[in-house]
N, CA and C atoms as an extended XYZ file, in Angstrom:
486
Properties=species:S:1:pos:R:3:atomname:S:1:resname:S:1:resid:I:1 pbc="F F F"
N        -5.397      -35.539      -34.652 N   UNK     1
C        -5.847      -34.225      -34.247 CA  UNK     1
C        -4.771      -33.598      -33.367 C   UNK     1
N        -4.701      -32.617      -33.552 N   UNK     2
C        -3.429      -31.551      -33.091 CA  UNK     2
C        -3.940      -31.043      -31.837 C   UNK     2
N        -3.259      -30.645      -30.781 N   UNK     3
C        -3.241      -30.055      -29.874 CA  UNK     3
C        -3.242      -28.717      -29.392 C   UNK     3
N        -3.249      -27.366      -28.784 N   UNK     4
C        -2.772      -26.857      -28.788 CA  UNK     4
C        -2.630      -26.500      -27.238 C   UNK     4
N        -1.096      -26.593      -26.862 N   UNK     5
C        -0.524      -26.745      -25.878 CA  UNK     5
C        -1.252      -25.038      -25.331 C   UNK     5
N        -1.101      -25.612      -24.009 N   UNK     6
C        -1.713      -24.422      -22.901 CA  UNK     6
C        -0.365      -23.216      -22.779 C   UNK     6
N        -0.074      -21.597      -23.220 N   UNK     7
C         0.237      -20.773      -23.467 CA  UNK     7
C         1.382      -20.790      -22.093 C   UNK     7
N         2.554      -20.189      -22.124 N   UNK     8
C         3.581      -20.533      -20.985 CA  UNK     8
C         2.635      -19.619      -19.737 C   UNK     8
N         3.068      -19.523      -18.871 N   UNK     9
C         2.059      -18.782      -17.929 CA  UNK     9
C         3.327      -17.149      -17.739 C   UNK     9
N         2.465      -16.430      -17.823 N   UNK    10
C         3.128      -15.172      -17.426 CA  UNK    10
C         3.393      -14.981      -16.369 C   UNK    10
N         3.540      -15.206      -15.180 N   UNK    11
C         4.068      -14.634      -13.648 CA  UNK    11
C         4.601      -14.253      -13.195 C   UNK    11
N         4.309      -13.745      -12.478 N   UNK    12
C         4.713      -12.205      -11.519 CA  UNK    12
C         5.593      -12.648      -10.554 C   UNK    12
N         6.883      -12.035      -10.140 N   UNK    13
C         7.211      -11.886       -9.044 CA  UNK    13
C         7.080      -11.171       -8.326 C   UNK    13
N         6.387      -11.942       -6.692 N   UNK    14
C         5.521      -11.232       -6.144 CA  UNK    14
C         6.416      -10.719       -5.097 C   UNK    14
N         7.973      -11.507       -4.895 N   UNK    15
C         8.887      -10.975       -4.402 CA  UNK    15
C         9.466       -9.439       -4.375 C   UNK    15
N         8.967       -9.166       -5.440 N   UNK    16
C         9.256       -7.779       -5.857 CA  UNK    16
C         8.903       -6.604       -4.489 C   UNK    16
N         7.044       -7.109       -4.569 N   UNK    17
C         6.563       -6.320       -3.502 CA  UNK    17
C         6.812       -6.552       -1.826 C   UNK    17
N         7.748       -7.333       -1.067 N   UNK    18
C         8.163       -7.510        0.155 CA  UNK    18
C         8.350       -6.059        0.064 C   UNK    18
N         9.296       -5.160       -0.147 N   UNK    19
C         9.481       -4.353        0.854 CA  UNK    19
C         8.649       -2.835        0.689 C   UNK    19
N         7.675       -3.119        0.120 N   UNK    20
C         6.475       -2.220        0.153 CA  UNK    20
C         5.033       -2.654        1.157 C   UNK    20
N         5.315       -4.075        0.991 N   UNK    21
C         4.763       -4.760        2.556 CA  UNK    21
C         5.002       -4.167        3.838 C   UNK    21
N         6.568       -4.387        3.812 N   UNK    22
C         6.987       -3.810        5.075 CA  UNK    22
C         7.087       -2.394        5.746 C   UNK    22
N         6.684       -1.750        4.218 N   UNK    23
C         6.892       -0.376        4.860 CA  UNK    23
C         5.131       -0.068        5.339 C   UNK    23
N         4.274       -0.372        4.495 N   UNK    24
C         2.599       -0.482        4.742 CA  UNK    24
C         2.243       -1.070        5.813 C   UNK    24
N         2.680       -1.880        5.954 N   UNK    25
C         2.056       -3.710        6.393 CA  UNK    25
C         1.086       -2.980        7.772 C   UNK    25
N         1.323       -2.410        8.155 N   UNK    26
C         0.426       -1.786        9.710 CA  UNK    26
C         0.177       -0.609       10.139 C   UNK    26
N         0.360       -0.131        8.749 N   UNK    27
C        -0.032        1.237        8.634 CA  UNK    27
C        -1.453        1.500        7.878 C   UNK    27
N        -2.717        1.934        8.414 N   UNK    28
C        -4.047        2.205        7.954 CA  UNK    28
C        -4.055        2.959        6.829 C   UNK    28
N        -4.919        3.023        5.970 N   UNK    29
C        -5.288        3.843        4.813 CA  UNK    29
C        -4.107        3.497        3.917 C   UNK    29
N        -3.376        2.344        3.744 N   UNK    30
C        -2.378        2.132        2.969 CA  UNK    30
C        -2.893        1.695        1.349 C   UNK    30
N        -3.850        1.494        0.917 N   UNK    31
C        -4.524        0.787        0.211 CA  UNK    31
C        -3.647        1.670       -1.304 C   UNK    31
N        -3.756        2.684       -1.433 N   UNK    32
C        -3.486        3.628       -2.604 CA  UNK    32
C        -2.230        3.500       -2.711 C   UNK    32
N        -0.969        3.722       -1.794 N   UNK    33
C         0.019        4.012       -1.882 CA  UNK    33
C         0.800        2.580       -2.030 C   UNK    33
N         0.170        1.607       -1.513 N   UNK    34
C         0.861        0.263       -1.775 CA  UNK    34
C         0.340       -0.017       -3.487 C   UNK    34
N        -0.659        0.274       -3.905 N   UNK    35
C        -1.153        0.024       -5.256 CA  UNK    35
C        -0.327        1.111       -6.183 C   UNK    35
N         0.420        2.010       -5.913 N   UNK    36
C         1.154        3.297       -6.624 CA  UNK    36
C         2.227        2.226       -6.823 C   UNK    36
N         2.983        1.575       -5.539 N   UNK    37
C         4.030        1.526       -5.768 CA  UNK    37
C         4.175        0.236       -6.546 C   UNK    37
N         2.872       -0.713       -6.408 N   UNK    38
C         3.129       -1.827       -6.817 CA  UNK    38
C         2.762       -1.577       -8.353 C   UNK    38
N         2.034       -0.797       -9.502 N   UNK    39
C         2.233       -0.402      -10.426 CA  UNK    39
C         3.307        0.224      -11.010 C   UNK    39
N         4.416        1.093       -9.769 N   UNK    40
C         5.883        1.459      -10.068 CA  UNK    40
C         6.442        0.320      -10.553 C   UNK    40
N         6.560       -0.729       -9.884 N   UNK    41
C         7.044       -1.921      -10.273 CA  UNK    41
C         7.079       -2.468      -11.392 C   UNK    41
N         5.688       -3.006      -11.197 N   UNK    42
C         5.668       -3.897      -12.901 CA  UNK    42
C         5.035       -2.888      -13.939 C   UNK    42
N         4.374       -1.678      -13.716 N   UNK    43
C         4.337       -1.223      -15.160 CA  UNK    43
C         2.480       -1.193      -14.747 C   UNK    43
N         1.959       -2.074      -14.133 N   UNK    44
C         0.155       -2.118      -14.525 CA  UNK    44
C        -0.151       -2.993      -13.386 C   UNK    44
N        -0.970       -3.513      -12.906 N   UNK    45
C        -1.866       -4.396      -11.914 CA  UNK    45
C        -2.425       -5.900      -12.260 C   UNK    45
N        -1.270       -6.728      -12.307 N   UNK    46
C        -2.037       -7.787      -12.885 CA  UNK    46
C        -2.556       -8.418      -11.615 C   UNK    46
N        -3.456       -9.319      -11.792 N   UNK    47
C        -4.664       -9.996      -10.487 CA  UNK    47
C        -3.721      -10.815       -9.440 C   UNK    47
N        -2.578      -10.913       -9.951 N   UNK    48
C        -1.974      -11.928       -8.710 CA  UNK    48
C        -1.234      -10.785       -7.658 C   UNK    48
N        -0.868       -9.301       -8.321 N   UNK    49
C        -0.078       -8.543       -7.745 CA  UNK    49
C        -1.552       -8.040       -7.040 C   UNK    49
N        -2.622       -8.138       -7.172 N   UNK    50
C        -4.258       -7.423       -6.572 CA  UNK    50
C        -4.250       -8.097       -5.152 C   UNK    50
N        -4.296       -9.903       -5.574 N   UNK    51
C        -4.466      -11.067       -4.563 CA  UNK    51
C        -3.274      -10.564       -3.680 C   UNK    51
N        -2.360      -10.596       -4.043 N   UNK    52
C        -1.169      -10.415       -2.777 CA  UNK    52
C        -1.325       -8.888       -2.008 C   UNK    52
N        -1.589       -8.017       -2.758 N   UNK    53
C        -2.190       -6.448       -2.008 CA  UNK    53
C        -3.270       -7.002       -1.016 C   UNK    53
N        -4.413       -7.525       -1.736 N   UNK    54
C        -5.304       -7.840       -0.410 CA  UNK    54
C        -4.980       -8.592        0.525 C   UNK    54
N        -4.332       -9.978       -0.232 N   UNK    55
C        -3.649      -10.917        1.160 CA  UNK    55
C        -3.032      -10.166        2.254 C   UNK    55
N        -1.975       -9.432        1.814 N   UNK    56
C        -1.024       -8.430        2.913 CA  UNK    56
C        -1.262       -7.320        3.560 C   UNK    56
N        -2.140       -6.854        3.184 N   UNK    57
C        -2.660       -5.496        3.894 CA  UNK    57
C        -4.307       -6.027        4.486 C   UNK    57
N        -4.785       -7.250        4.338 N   UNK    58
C        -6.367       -8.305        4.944 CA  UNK    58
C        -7.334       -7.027        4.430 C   UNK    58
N        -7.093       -6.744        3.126 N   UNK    59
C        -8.482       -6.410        2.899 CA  UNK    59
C        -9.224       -7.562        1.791 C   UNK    59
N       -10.295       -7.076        1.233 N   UNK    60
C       -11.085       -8.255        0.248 CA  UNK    60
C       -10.187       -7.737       -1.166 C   UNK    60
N       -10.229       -8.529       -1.574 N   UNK    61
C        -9.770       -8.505       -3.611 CA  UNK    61
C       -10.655       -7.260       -4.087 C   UNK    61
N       -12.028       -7.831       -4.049 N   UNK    62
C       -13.290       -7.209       -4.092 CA  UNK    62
C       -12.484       -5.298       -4.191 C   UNK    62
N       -12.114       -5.237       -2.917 N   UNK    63
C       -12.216       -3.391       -2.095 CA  UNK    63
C       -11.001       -3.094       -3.189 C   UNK    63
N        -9.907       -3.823       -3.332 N   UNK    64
C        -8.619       -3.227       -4.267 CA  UNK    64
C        -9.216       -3.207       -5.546 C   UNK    64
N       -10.342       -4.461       -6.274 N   UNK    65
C       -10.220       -3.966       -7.705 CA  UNK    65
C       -10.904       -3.078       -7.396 C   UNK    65
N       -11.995       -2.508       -6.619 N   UNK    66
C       -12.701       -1.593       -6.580 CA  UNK    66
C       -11.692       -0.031       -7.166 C   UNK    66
N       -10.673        0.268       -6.145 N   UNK    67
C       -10.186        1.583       -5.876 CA  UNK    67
C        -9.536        1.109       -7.316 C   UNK    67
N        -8.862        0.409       -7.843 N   UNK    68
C        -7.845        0.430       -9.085 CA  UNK    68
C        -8.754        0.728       -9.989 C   UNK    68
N       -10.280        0.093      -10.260 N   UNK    69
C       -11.149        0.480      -11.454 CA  UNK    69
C       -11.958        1.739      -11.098 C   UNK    69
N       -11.709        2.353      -10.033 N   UNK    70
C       -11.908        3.549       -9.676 CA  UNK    70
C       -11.501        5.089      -10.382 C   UNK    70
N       -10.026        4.223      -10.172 N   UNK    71
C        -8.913        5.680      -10.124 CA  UNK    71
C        -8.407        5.580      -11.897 C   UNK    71
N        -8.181        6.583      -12.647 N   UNK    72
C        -7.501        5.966      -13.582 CA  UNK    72
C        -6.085        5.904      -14.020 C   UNK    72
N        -5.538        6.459      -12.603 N   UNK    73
C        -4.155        6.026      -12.695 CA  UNK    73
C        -3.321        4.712      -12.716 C   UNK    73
N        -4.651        3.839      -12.290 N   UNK    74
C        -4.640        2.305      -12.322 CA  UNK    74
C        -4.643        1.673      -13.493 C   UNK    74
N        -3.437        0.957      -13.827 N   UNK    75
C        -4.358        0.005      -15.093 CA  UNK    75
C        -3.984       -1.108      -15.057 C   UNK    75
N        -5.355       -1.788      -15.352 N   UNK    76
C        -5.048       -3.771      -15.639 CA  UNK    76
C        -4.410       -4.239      -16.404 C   UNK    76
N        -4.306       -3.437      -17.600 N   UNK    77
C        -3.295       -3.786      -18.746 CA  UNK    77
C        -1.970       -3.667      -18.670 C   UNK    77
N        -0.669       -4.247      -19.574 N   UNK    78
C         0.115       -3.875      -19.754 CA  UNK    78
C         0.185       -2.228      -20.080 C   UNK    78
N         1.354       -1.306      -20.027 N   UNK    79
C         1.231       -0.270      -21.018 CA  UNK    79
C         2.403       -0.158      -21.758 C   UNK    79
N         2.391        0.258      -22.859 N   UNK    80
C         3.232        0.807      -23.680 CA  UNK    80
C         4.507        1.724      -22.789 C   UNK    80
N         5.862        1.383      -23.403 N   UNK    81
C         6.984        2.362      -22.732 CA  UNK    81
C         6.879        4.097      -23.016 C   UNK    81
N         6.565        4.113      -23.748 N   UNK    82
C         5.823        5.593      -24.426 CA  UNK    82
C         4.521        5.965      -24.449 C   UNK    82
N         4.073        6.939      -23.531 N   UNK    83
C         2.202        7.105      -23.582 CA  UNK    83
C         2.042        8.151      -24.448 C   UNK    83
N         1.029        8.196      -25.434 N   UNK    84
C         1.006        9.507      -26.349 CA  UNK    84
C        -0.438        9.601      -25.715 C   UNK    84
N        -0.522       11.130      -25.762 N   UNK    85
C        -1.739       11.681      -25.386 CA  UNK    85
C        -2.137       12.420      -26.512 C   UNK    85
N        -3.011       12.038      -26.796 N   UNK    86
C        -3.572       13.039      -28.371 CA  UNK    86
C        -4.473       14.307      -27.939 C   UNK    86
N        -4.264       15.528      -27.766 N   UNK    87
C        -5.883       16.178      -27.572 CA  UNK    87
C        -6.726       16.176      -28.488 C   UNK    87
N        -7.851       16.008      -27.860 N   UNK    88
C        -9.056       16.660      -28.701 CA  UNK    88
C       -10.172       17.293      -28.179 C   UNK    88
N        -9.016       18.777      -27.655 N   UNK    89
C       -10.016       19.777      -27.431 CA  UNK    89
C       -10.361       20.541      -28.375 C   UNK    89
N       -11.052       21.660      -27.775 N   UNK    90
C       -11.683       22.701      -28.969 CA  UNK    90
C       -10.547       22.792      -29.908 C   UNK    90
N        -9.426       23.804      -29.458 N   UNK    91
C        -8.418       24.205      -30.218 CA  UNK    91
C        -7.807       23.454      -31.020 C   UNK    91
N        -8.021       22.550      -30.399 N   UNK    92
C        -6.926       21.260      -31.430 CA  UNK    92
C        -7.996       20.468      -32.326 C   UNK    92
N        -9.022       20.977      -31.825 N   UNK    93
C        -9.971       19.765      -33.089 CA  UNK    93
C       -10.709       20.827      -34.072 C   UNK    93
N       -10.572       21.881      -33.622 N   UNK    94
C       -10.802       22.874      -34.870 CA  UNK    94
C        -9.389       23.085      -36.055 C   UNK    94
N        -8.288       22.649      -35.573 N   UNK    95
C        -7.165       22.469      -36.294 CA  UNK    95
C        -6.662       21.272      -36.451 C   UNK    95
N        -7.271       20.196      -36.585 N   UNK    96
C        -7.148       19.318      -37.349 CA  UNK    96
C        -6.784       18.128      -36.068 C   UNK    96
N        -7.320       18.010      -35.072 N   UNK    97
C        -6.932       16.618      -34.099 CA  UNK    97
C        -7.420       15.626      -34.647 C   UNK    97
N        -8.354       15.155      -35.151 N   UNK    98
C        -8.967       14.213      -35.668 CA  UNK    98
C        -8.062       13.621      -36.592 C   UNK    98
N        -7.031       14.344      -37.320 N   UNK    99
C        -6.544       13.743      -38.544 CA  UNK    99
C        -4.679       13.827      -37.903 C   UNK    99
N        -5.042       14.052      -36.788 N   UNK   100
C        -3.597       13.789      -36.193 CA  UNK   100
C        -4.233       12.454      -35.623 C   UNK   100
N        -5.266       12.154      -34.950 N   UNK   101
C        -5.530       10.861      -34.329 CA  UNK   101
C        -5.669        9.984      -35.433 C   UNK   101
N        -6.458       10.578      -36.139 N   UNK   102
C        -6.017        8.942      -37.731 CA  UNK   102
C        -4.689        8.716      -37.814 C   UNK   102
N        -3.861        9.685      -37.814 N   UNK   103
C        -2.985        9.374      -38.520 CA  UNK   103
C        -1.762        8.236      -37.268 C   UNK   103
N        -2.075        8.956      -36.115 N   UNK   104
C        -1.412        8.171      -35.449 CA  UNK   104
C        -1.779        6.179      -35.149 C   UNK   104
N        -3.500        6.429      -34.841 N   UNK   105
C        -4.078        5.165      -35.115 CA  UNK   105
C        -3.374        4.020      -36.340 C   UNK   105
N        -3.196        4.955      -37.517 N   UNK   106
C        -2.785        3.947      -39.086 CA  UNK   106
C        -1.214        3.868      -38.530 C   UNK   106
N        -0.500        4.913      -37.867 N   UNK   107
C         1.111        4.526      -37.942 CA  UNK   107
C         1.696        2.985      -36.822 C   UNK   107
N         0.302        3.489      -35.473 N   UNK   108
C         0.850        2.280      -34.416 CA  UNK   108
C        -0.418        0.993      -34.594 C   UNK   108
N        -1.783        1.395      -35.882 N   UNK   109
C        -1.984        0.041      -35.792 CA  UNK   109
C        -2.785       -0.226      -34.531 C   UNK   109
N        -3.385        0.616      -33.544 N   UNK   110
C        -4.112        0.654      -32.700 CA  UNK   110
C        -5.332        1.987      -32.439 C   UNK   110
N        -6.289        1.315      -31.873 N   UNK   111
C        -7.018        1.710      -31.072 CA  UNK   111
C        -6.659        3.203      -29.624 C   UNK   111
N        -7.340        4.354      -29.519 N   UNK   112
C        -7.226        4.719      -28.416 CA  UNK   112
C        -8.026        3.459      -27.469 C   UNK   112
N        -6.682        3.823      -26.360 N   UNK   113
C        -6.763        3.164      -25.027 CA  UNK   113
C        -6.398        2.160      -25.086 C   UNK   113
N        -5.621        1.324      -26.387 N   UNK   114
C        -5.168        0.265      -26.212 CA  UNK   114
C        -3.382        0.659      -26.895 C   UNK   114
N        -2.723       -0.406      -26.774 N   UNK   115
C        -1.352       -0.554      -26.651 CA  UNK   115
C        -0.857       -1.251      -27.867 C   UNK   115
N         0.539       -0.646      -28.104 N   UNK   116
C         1.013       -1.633      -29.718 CA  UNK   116
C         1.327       -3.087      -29.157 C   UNK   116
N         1.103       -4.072      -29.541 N   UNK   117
C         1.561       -5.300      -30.025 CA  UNK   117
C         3.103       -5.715      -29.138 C   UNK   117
N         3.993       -4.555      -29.422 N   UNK   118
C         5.390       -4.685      -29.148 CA  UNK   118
C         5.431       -3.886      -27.753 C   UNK   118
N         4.377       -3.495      -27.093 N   UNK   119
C         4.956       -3.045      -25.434 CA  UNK   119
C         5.719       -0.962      -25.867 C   UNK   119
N         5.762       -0.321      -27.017 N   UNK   120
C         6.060        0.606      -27.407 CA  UNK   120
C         5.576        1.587      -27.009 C   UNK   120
N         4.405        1.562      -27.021 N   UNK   121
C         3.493        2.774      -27.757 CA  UNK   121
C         2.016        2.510      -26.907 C   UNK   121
N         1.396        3.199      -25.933 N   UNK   122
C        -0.174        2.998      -25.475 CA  UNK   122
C        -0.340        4.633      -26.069 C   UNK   122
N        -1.598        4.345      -26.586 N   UNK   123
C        -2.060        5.856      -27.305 CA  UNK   123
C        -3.180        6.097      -26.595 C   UNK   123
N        -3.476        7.318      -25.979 N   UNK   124
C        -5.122        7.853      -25.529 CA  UNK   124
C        -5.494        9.107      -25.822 C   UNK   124
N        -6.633        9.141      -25.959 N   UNK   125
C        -6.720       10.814      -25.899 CA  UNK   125
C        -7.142       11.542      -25.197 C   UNK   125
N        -6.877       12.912      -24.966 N   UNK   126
C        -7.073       13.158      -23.690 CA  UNK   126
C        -7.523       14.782      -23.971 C   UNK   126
N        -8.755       15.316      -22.919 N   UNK   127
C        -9.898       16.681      -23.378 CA  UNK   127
C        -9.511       17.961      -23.679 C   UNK   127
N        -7.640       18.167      -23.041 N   UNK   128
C        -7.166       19.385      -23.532 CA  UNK   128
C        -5.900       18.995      -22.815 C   UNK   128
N        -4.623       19.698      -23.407 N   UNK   129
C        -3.560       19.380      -22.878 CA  UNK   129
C        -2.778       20.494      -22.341 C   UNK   129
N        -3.436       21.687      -22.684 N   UNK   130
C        -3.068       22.943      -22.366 CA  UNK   130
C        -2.161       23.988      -22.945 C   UNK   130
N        -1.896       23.362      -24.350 N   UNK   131
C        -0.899       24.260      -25.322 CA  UNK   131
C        -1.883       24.859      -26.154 C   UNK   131
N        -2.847       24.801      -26.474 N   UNK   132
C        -4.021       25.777      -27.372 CA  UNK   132
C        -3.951       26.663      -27.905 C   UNK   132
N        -2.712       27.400      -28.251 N   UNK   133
C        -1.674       27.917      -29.150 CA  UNK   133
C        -0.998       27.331      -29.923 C   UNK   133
N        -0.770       26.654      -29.384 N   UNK   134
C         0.063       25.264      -30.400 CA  UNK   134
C        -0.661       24.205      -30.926 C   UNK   134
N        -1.925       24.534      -31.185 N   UNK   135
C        -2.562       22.948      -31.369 CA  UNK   135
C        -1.985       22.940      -33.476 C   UNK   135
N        -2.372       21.938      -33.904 N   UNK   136
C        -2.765       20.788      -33.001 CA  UNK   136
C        -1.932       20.104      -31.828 C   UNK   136
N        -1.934       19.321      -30.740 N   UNK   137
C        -0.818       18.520      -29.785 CA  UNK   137
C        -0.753       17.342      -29.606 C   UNK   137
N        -0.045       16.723      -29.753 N   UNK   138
C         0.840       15.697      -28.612 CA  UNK   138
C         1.189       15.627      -27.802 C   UNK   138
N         1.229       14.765      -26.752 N   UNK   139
C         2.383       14.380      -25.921 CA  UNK   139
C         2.911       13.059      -25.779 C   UNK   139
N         3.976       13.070      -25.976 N   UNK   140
C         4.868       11.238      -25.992 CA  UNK   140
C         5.597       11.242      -25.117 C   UNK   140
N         5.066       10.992      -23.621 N   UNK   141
C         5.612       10.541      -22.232 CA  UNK   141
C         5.303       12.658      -21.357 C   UNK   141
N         6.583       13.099      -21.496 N   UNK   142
C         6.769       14.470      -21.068 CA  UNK   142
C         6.885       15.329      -22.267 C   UNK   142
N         6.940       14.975      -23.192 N   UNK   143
C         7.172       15.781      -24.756 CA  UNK   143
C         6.540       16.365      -25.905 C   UNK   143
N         5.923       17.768      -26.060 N   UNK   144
C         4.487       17.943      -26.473 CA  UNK   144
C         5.623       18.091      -27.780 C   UNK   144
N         4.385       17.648      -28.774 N   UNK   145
C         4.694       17.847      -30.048 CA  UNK   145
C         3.602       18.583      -30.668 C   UNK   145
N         3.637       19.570      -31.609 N   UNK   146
C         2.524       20.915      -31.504 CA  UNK   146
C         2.762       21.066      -33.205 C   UNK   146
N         1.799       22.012      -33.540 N   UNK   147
C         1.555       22.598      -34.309 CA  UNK   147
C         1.274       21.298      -35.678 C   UNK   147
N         1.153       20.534      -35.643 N   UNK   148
C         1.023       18.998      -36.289 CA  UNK   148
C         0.106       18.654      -37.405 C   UNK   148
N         1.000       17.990      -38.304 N   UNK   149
C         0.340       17.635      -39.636 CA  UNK   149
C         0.123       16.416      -39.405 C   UNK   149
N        -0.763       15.710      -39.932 N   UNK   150
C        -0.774       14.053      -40.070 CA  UNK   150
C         0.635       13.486      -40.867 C   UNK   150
N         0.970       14.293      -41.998 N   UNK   151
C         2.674       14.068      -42.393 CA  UNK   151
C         3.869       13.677      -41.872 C   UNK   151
N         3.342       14.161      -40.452 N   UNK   152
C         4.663       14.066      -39.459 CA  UNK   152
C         5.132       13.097      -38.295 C   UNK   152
N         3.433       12.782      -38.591 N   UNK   153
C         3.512       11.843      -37.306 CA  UNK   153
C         4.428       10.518      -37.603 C   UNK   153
N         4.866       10.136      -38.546 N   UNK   154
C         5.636        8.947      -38.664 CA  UNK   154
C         6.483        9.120      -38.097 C   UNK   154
N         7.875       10.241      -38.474 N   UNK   155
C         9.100       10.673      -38.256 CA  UNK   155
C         8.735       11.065      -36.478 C   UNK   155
N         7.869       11.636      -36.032 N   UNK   156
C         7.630       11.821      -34.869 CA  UNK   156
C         7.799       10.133      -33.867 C   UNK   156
N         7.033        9.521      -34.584 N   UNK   157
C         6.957        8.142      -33.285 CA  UNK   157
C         7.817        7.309      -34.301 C   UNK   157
N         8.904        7.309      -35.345 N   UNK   158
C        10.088        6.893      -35.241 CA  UNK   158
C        11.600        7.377      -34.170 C   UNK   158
N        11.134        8.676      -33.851 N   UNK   159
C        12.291        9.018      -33.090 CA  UNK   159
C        11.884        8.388      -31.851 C   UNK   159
N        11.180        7.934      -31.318 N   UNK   160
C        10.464        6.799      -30.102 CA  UNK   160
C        10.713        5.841      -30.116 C   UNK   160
N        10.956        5.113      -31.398 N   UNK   161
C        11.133        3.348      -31.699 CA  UNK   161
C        12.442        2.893      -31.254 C   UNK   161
N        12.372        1.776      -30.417 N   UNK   162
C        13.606        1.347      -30.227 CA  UNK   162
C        14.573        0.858      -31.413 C   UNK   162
């Protein structure tokens, strides 16, 4: 009978965050701005970078996941190097958002709110993006992409691919 060996462990260097310690460390109401920067860092909030926020600033684990599953600038997950924001507001879903979101779903192979496979691509959608002249829209990081066929979206999140 075969084994299957226990997965390498992913870990964090927690070294990273010393000098966001030091600039917080005794300063009140630090809770947000040490969690900004420590997501600057690695990209998302994994539980050991949570444990060391509470260890260093003596609050509970408890109070940090609280504010991170609070806010949704927080996330537990990895994310994708590229965030696409799909709308699906009025304007854009009377002109076809729905079939810009299929189409993007079939190109990266995911779910809104979840992330490609390869660290690329986190897709969400989001209630209006504010071009409503231009719908249908995108956005891939700072970059609206407008007026949109499901046709296009390939050539669109190939110019993204590493």
């Amino acid at each position: 009978m075969s084994h299957n060996a226990p997965s390498p462990c992913k870990c964090v260097d927690l070294a990273k965050l010393e000098p966001v310690f030091q600039q917080y460390r005794k300063k009140t109401g630090a809770l947000i701005p040490v969690l900004q920067a420590a997501q600057d860092i690695y990209g998302y909030l994994p539980i050991e970078v949570m444990e060391s926020i509470a260890e260093n600033l003596n609050v509970p684990v408890s109070q940090v996941y609280g504010v991170v599953t609070f806010y949704a600038q927080f996330h537990l997950e990895p994310r994708g190097k590229h965030i696409i924001r799909s709308c699906q507001g009025t304007a854009c879903h009377v002109r076809g958002a729905s079939r810009i979101l299929g189409a993007l779903k079939e190109n990266l192979n995911v779910e809104p709110g979840h992330t490609t496979a390869d660290l690329q691509f986190t897709l969400e959608t989001v209630a209006c993006i504010g071009c409503c002249s231009l719908a249908p829209v995108i956005m891939v990081g700072e970059n609206a992409h407008a007026r949109l066929k499901p046709s296009g979206i390939a050539k669109i999140l190939d110019g993204y691919r590493d």
